[in-house]
Structure formats: structure tokens, C-alpha cells
BADRENLO-671874 format. One record per residue (C-alpha): x, y, z; residue in one letter. Coordinates in steps of 0.05 Angstrom, whole numbers, plus 5000, padded with zeros to 4 digits. Layout:
BEGIN
XYZA;...
// end
This chain:
BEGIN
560776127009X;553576257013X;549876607081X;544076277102X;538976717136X;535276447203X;528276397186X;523476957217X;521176697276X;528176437304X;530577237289X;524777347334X;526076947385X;533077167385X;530977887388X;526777797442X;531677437491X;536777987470X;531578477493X;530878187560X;538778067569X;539778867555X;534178987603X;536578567661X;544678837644X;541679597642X;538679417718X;542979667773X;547179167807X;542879127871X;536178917822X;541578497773X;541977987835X;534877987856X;533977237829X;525777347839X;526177917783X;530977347734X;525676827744X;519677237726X;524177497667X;526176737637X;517876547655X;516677087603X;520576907558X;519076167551X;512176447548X;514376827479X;518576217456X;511775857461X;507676187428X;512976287374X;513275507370X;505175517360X;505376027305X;510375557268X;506774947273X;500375347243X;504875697184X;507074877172X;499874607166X;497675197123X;503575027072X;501974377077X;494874447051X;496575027002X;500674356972X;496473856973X;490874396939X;495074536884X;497673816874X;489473656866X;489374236811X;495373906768X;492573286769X;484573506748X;488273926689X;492973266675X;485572816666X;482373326631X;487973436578X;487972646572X;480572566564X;481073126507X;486572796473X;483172196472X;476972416446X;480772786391X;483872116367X;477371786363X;474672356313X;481972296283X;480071536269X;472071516258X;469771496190X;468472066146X;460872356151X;455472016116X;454772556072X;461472466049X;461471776032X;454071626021X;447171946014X;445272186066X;438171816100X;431872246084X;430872356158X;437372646168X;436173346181X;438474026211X;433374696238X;436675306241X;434876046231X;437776356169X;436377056166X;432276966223X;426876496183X;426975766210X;430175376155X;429774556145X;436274336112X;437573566092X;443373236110X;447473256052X;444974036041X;441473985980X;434374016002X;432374616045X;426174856069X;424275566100X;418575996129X;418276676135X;412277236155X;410277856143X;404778296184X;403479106166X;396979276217X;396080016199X;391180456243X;389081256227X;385681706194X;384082306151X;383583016167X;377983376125X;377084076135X;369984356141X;370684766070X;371184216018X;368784305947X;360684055948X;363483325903X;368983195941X;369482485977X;368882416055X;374981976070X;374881576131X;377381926201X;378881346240X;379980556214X;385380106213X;387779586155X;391678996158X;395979176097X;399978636096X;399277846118X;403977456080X;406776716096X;413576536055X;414275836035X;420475746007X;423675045981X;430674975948X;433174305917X;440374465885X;439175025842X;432474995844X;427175465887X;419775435888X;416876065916X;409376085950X;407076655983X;399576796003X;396477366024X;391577486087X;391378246081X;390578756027X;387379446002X;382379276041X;383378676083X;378178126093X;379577706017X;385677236018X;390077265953X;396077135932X;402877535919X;407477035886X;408376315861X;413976155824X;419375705804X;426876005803X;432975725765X;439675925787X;444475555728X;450076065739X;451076675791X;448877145796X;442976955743X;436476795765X;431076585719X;423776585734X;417876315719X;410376315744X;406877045791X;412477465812X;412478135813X;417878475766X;423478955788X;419979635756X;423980265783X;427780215848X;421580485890X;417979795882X;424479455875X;424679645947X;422079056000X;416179386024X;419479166095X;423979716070X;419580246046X;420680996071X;413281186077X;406680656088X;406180676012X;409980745949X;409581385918X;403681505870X;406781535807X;410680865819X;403780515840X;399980715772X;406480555736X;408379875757X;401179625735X;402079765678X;404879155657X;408078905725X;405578995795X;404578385850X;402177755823X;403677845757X;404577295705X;411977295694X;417376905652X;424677255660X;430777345690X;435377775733X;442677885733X;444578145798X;451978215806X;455878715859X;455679325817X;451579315769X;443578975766X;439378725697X;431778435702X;428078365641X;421077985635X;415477805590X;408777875630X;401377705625X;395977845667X;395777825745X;393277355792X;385977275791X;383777775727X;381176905695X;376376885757X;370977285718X;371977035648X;376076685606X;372976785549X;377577425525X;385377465506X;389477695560X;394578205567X;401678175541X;407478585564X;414278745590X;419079025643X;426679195640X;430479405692X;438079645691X;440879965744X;448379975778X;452980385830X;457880775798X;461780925859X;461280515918X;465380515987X;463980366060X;461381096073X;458481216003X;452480845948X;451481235885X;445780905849X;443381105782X;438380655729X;433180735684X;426880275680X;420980175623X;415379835610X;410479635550X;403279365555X;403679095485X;395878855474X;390778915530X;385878475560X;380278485524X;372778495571X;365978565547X;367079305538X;372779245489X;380679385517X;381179885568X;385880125621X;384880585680X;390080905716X;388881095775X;390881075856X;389581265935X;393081825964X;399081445988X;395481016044X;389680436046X;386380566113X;381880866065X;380480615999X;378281165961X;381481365901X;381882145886X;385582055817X;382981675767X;382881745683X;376681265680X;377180715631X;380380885577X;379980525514X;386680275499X;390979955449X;397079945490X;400280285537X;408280415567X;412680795614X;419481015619X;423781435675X;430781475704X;432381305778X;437981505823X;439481415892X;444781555941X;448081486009X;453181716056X;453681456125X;446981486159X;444281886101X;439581726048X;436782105982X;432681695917X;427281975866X;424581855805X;422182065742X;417481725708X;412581805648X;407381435619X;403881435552X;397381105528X;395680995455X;388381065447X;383580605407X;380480885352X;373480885340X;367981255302X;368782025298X;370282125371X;376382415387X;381481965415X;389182245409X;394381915448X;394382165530X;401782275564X;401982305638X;407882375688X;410182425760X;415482435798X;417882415869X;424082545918X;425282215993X;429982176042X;431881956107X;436382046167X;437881556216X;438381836281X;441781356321X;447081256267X;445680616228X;446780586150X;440980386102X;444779846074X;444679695992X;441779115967X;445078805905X;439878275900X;435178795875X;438679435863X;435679725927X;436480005992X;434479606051X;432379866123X;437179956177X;439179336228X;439479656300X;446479666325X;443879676397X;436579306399X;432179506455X;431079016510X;427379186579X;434379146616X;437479806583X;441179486530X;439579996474X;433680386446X;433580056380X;434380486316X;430881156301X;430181426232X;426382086206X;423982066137X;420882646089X;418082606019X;415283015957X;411382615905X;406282915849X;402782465795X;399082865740X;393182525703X;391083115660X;392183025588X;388583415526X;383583735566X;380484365575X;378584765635X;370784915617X;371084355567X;368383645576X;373383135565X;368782785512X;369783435469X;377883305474X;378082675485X;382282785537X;381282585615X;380582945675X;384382395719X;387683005771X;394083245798X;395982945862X;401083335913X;403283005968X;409083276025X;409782756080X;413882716140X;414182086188X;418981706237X;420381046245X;422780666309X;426479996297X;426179606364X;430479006336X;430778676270X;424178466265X;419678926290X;417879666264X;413180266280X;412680766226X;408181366241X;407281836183X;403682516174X;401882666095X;398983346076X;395383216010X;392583645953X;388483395892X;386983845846X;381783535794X;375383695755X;369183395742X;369183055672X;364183705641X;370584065669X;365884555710X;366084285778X;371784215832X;371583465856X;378883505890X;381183715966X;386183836012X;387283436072X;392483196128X;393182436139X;396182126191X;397781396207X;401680926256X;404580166224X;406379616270X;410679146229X;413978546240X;416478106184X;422077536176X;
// end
């Protein structure tokens, strides 16, 4: 048989008369029968038994409305389920997309960023469309001593450089890509050119064919993005070697196989963009580059890189002077444009370099150098001495990034990229970006069959110099986008007039700040 227990406030009220009962039985007889002392008793009690009877009624209306609140809830959820179902079975029943079916209408069209560029795709996906930008403002200067050799250059101590000003077109119709890419900066800014413009033919991946100005993967320093680069500038030796027969702008027709382990880029070249403005009267330059690199070992923590590039300048352009080729470069930045190593123009049949690469990471940790040698093959002429000239170089860098991010591998070009900030900086104090310190050793020699005391005429060698640099820097990666890379170069040229008598080289600090921001 079940027990049903009086609700709370009848136990009350119950208590509460049993309370005055006890007290009015515990009275002595004389006060028991004092009927003034019962009615004042019974008054207080009705007095509880009301407001019992009040609290009640409240208790009731809040029920009531907790009820009716939660009746209003089921039925909102109830519409909203039915509205969803029943705009779920008229997708179920609408025809299939356009693009499914039919072409889809020329004006049919979707914007997004991919890879933060702002990208036009058509309807049915074949056609797209993107523009991207890149912007390297460099500011600093050089730090002569007061004891410089009397021929020495005076480099500039303050200027500033827009190294870079690119705009990316990009269009892509299938397999198709057209690449245009002009340039508002330079070495030194102030002349418009033009880095690449080329058409790309993807028949099979990972191959990509390519024809038009490109600039050919030579080595993995310049197969680097220079979004990417460790220091403001590519390491000497890589700069005199790539233009050899490669370099930006360069009249290309190749291909690249770029697969997950391993990388292949081979291309016939010409001559770059703009050497027809003066004349076009002489035959131009034809060449080669070939490029094959891979990872050996490769995890999540770990990138062990190793390749080997070369390169051939096969016949040289020809100018009024005959065919020549000078190799020479700035010491590692372009706020100034002087160039402390230089062989001259030499006259040239043809010309090639060759050199191993290797790179590798772990974690936050980055280590890459090369080797690289180059050998000219004189032109012959009269009784003057000409015997082929060898040069090399070589350099080593690495980096650490403080805050923890990897410098990620690139397979599209055999190449490690910059790191993407795991915590970008806002205002708020959402993160400080990414912090990387980066140190580097590079030396280019340009000596070759000459003679301290000697002029080079009497060799026929060339007094082009030995270049020494040891540079330090740090860079601060705000977000994606943006990057400031300050770097601090102590540089040593050791190099001799061409009578080989006179000291024409110096030693010297540099020291420069990048603002970068590219997409």
C-alpha cells in the first residue's frame, strides 16, 4: 500500500498548531482556563494558517508560469525542426547545379582568398584568376672606418631601396597558367622591369612545363622565394652563379618535376629580359640549367635535403666588343650599388658552374650551404695570354626560430619556406607573432692566374677579389604577411688593383632594416 506524504506546508501548519496545543497543555491549570489567553492563542494561529495559505497560492502561480515557459520552448524547437526539414526536402528535390548539368553562364563567378591572394574562379571552376604583391622597402647603411686603403670606394652611410615591387597576375584555364609579373623596384629602384612572363602546362602531376621569362631553379639558395630568404640577399656566390645562364627574367623553355621526395628542373635558356633594347643586331646567348635535388629522410620533426645543380653558357652574346662576360656582385645588400668584386669583362667563349647543396631541419632548427664553382673558357686571340679562369665560393646559414615555428619544406621547389606564426600579433594580446635569429658565412673568390706584383694582362688572369662576409640578423614575423628583417654584415674584400700593386678592397660593417609584406 503506498504512504502518501502531506505536502510541506500542511506539515507546517500541523506543526505549528501542535506547538500551540503543547504550550497551552504545559500552562498550569489556573492559565489553562483563562479563555482570554485561548483566544489570543487560536488569533495567532489563524494568522500563521494565513499566511501559509498566501505562500501556496504564490508557489501555484510560479509553477504555473515555469509551465507555460517551457511549453513556449517545445513548441519554438517543434517550428524550427519543421522549417529545417522542409527546407532540406526542397534541396532534396531542386535540380542539380548548373555546373552539373550545363555550362555554367560567363558571369557566374566566385572571390575568395586562396593563400591569402584574392582569386576569381568561374562557375564551373575552370577559369580562375588571382593577384598577389610583393613590397621589400630596405633602409641603412654602411660603416666605413676612417683607415681605408687610398682606392677604396665610399659606400653610402645612410639610403633606403625599394628592393622589391612586384604585382602577380596569375590566370589558369584547365591546365593551363599564364604568369605576368612586373617589377616597380630593383638594384636601384626608380626603372620598372619585369621578373617573369610565362605560359605553364601542367599535362600530368607533378610536371610542369614552361615556356617564355622565368627564372630557373639554380641551387636551392635562389630556389628559395626571396619572401623566404634568410638574409636581405642571396649569398654572393649564388648571385654571380645563377647569371650565368639563369637569373630573373631569363628566356626559358623547360620543365620541372616536383614530386614529394624527390625534385627535377631542367631548361634551355637565352638571354634575359631587356639585353634586345640596345641592339639586335648580334646573336644571343644560349644556355642551360639542371636542377636535381630530393629528401632522403623526411618526418614531422626532421628534412634532410641534399642536390646538386649546374649550369652551361653554351655561346655568349655577342656586342660590339666581341663575347664577354663579367662576373661580378654587391656585398650582399643594394642600399648601395657598388660592386667591390668584379673580373671585368672577360672575353669569353663559354662559361658553366657546378656545386652540391644540402640542407636540413629539425623542429625549429635550420642548417643549408653550398658549394659551388664556376669555370670560364677564354677566347683566344693574338699572342695575349688567355688560359681558362676557375672561381668558387661557398656559403653556410642557419636559423633558429625563437618562438618555436618550423621552417616548413617546399616540394614545389625543393626549398625551405619561412615560418607561419602560430600566434599572430594583434593589439589585444593575442600573440607576438614569430621571432627567428639567423647567422651566415659566405666567401666568393674571383682571383684566378694572377700574380701578386704582376698585372693581370701579363697572366691573363683577373684580379676580380675575395669577398668575406659573417652576418647576423633577426627577423620578426607579425602575421603571415608582414616581415621585418634587420641584419648586421661585417664584410672584408680583399682585392688588388689590376697592375696588382695597389689595395682597392676594405673592411666594413653594414647594417640594414626590411619591411616586407608580400601575398
Amino acid at each position: 500500500m503506498a504512504v502518501t506524504t502531506p505536502p510541506a506546508d500542511a506539515r507546517l501548519a500541523a506543526g505549528t498548531i501542535g506547538l500551540g496545543l503543547l504550550l497551552a497543555l504545559g500552562a498550569s491549570p489556573a492559565r489553562a482556563q483563562d479563555a482570554a489567553r485561548m483566544e489570543a492563542i487560536e488569533r495567532q494561529i489563524r494568522s500563521l494558517q494565513g499566511e501559509l495559505g498566501k505562500m501556496r497560492r504564490e508557489m501555484q502561480a510560479r509553477e504555473a508560469e515555469t509551465r507555460a515557459a517551457k511549453q513556449e520552448a517545445t513548441q519554438a524547437r517543434a517550428e524550427a525542426q519543421a522549417a529545417q526539414q522542409s527546407t532540406q526536402r526542397r534541396l532534396d528535390t531542386a535540380p542539380p547545379p548548373a555546373r552539373l548539368t550545363a555550362a555554367a553562364p560567363a558571369d557566374q563567378v566566385r572571390i575568395a582568398f586562396v593563400n591569402a591572394r584574392p582569386t576569381i574562379t568561374s562557375g564551373d571552376g575552370r577559369f580562375q584568376a588571382a593577384l598577389g604583391a610583393q613590397v621589400q622597402w630596405d633602409v641603412g647603411g654602411a660603416l666605413q672606418g676612417g683607415n681605408r686603403p687610398a682606392g677604396s670606394a665610399t659606400l653610402d652611410s645612410f639610403g633606403q631601396n625599394l628592393r622589391r615591387g612586384r604585382l602577380f597576375f596569375s590566370m589558369k584555364y584547365d591546365d593551363f597558367q599564364l604568369n605576368l609579373t612586373p617589377d616597380f623596384g630593383g638594384s636601384p629602384d626608380g626603372t620598372a622591369s619585369l621578373y617573369e612572363a610565362n605560359f605553364n602546362w601542367s599535362p600530368v602531376k607533378p610536371l610542369t612545363l614552361t615556356l617564355g621569362y622565368f627564372k630557373p631553379y639554380y641551387g636551392l639558395g635562389d630556389s628559395m622565394s626571396s619572401n623566404d630568404f634568410l638574409f636581405l640577399e642571396r649569398p654572393s656566390i649564388v648571385e654571380v652563379a645563377r647569371n650565368i645562364a639563369g637569373g630573373d627574367g631569363r628566356a626559358s623553355a623547360g620543365g620541372r618535376w616536383a614530386a614529394e621526395r624527390w625534385f627535377a628542373a631542367g631548361y634551355l635558356t637565352g638571354d634575359s629580359y631587356g639585353t634586345n633594347s640596345g641592339t639586335q643586331s648580334t646573336t644571343g646567348q644560349t644556355g642551360g640549367v639542371l636542377r636535381v635535388a630530393g629528401r632522403p629522410y623526411a618526418d614531422p620533426d626532421t628534412d634532410v635535403h641534399l642536390g646538386f645543380t649546374g649550369s652551361a653558357a653554351f655561346d655568349l652574346r655577342r656586342n660590339a666588343s666581341g663575347q664577354t662576360l663579367q662576373l661580378r656582385d654587391r656585398p650582399e645588400w643594394r642600399i648601395d650599388q657598388t660592386r667591390l668584386i668584379d673580373t671585368g669583362a672577360l672575353p669569353a667563349d663559354s662559361a658553366h658552374s657546378w656545386g652540391p647543396e644540402f640542407g636540413l631541419r629539425w623542429r625549429n632548427f635550420m642548417l643549408q650551404g653550398e658549394y659551388t664553382r664556376i669555370g670560364v673558357s677564354q677566347a683566344q686571340a693574338g699572342a695575349a695570354p688567355r688560359p681558362d679562369l676557375e672561381f668558387e665560393g661557398g656559403y653556410v646559414e642557419g636559423s633558429w626560430v625563437i618562438t618555436g615555428e618550423p621552417r616548413r619544406y617546399s616540394t614545389s621547389s625543393a626549398a625551405f619556406g619561412r615560418p607561419s606564426p602560430a600566434n599572430p600579433f594583434t593589439l589585444s594580446g593575442g600573440g607576438w607573432g614569430a621571432w627567428e635569429a639567423m647567422a651566415r658565412y659566405s666567401v666568393i673568390d674571383l682571383n684566378d692566374k694572377v700574380t701578386r706584383g704582376r698585372a693581370q694582362s701579363a697572366t691573363g688572369g683577373t684580379y676580380g677579389g675575395r669577398q668575406e662576409v659573417v652576418g647576423m640578423g633577426l627577423s620578426w614575423y607579425p602575421n603571415t604577411l608582414l616581415r621585418f628583417m634587420l641584419n648586421w654584415d661585417i664584410v672584408n674584400v680583399d682585392r688588388l688593383n689590376a697592375a696588382g700593386t695597389q689595395q682597392i678592397g676594405q673592411r666594413f660593417h653594414t647594417l640594414a632594416l626590411r619591411s616586407q609584406m608580400a601575398f
